[in-house]
C-alpha positions as CSV (number, residue, x, y, z in Angstrom):
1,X,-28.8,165.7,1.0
2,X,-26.5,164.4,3.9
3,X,-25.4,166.4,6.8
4,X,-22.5,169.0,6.3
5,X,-20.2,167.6,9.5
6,X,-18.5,170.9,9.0
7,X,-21.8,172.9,9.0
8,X,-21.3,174.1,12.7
9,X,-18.5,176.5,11.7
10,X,-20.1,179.8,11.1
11,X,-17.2,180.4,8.3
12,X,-18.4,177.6,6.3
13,X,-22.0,178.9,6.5
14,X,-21.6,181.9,5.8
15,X,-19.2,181.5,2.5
16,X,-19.6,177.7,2.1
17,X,-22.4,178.6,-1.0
18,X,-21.9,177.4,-4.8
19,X,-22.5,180.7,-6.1
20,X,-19.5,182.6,-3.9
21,X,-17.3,180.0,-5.2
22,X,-18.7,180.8,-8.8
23,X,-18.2,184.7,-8.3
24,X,-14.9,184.0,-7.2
25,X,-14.2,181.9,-9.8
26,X,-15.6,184.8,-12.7
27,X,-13.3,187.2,-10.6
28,X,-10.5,185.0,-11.6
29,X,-11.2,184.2,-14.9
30,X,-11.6,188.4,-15.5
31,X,-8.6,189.2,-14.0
32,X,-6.0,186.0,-15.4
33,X,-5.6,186.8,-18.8
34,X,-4.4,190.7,-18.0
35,X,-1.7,189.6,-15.5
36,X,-0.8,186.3,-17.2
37,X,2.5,187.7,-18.9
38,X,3.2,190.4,-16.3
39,X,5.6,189.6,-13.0
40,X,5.8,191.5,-9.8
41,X,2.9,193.7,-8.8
42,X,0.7,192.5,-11.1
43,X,1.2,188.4,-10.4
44,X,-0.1,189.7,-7.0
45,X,-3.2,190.8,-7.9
46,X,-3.9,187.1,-9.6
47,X,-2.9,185.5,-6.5
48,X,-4.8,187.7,-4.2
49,X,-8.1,187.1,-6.8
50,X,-6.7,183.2,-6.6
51,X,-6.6,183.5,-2.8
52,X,-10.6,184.1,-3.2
53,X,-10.9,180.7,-4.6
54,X,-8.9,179.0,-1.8
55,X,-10.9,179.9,0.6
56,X,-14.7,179.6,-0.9
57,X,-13.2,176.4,-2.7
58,X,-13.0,174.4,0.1
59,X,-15.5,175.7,2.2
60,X,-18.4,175.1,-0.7
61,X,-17.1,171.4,-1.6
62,X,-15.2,169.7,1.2
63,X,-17.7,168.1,3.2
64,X,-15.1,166.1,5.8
65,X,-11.9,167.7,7.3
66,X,-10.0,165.3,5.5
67,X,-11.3,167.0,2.7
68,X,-10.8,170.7,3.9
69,X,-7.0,169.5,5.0
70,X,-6.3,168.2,1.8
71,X,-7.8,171.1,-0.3
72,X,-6.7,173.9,2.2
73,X,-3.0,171.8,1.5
74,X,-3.3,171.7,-2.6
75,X,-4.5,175.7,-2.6
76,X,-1.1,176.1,-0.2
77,X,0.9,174.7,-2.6
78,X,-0.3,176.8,-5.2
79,X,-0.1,180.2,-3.4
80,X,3.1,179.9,-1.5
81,X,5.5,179.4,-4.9
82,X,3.2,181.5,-6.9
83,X,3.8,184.2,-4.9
84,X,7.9,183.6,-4.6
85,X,7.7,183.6,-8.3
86,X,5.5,186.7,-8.2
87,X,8.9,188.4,-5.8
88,X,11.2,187.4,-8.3
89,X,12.6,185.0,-6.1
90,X,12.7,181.6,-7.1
91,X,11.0,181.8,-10.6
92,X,11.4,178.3,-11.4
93,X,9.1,177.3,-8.5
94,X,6.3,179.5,-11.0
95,X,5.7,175.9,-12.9
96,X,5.2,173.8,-10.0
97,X,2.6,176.6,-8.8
98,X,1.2,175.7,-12.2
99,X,1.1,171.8,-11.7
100,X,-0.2,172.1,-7.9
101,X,-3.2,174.3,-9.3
102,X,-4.2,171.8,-11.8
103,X,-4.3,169.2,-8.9
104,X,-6.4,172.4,-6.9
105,X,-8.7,172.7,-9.5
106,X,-9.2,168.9,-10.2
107,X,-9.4,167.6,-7.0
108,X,-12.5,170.7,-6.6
109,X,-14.2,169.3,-9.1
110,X,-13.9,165.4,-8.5
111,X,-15.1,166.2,-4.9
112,X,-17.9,168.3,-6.9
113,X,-19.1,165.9,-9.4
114,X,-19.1,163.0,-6.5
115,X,-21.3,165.7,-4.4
116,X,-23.5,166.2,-7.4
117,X,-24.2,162.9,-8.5
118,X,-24.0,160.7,-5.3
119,X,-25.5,163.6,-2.7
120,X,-27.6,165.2,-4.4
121,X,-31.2,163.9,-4.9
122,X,-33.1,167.0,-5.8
123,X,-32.0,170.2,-8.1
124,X,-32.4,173.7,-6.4
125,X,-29.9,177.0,-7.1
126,X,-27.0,175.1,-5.0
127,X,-26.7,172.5,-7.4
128,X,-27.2,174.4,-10.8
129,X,-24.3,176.9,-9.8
130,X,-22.4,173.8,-9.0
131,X,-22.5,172.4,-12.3
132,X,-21.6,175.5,-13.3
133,X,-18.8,175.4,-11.1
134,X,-17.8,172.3,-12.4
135,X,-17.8,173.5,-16.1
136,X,-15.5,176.2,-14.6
137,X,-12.9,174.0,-12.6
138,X,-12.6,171.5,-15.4
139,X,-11.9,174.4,-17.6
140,X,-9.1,175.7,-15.1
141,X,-7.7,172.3,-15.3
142,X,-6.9,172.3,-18.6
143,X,-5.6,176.1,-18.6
144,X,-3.0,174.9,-15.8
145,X,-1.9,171.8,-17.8
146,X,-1.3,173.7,-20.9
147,X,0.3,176.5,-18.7
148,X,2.8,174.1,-17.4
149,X,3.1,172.5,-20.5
150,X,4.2,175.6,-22.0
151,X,6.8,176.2,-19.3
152,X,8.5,173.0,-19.2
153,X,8.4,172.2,-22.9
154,X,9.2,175.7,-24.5
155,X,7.9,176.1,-28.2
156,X,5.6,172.9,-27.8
157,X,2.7,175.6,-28.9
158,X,4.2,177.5,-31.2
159,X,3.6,176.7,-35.3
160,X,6.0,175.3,-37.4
């Protein structure tokens, strides 16, 4: 396995493991579905759960600060109309919060897979909890799309 060149922060070994990203990612997944058709208050509590994601996201995949900048960047795209929505202000900015998390969550696990298959030469507990994670962020990807493709198109998912 290469050298981490962010490895000297003490943030990024401290949290920069596969499996806080995976409980972070559970936390998520547990908390979603209960505050998916709620605003206000309760939108908060997703984004603060999200907010767990941001930051062990990036510090368990990004291996450059290219790769932390853009990541940190995506996750801010996500959280800073997410939460306007969550005021009530600006609700229409909700579905680009949507569309910004699907780029989150895909660019998470492209940088994952390429770690995994490229980096990675022999299997330990890091790598089995990143396929997991990768099972998980692909998953996420597809939630977001059909999220936004709820929003922008409405009906499309409804029967006939």
């Amino acid at each position: 396995m290469p050298t981490q060149p962010l490895t000297h922060w003490r943030v990024v070994r401290v949290l920069g493991h596969q499996r806080y990203l995976s409980l972070s990612l559970l936390a998520f997944l547990c908390v979603a579905p209960f505050t998916a058709k709620v605003h206000g208050e309760a939108r908060f509590l997703t984004y603060s759960v999200l907010t767990l994601v941001f930051i062990t996201g990036p510090l368990a995949i990004a291996r450059t600060r290219g790769q932390l900048i853009a990541t940190v960047a995506l996750a801010l795209l996500v959280l800073v109309p997410g939460l306007a929505s969550a005021m009530g202000q600006f609700e229409a900015s909700y579905r680009y919060s949507l569309i910004a998390g699907n780029l989150f969550f895909g660019f998470l696990a492209v940088l994952l897979i390429r770690e995994l298959l490229v980096h990675r030469t022999r299997v330990d507990s890091e790598t089995i909890w990143g396929a997991i994670n990768i099972y998980i962020l692909i998953g996420l990807c597809f939630a977001f799309w059909y999220a936004a493709l709820a929003l922008f198109v409405p009906g499309l998912f409804s029967g006939a």
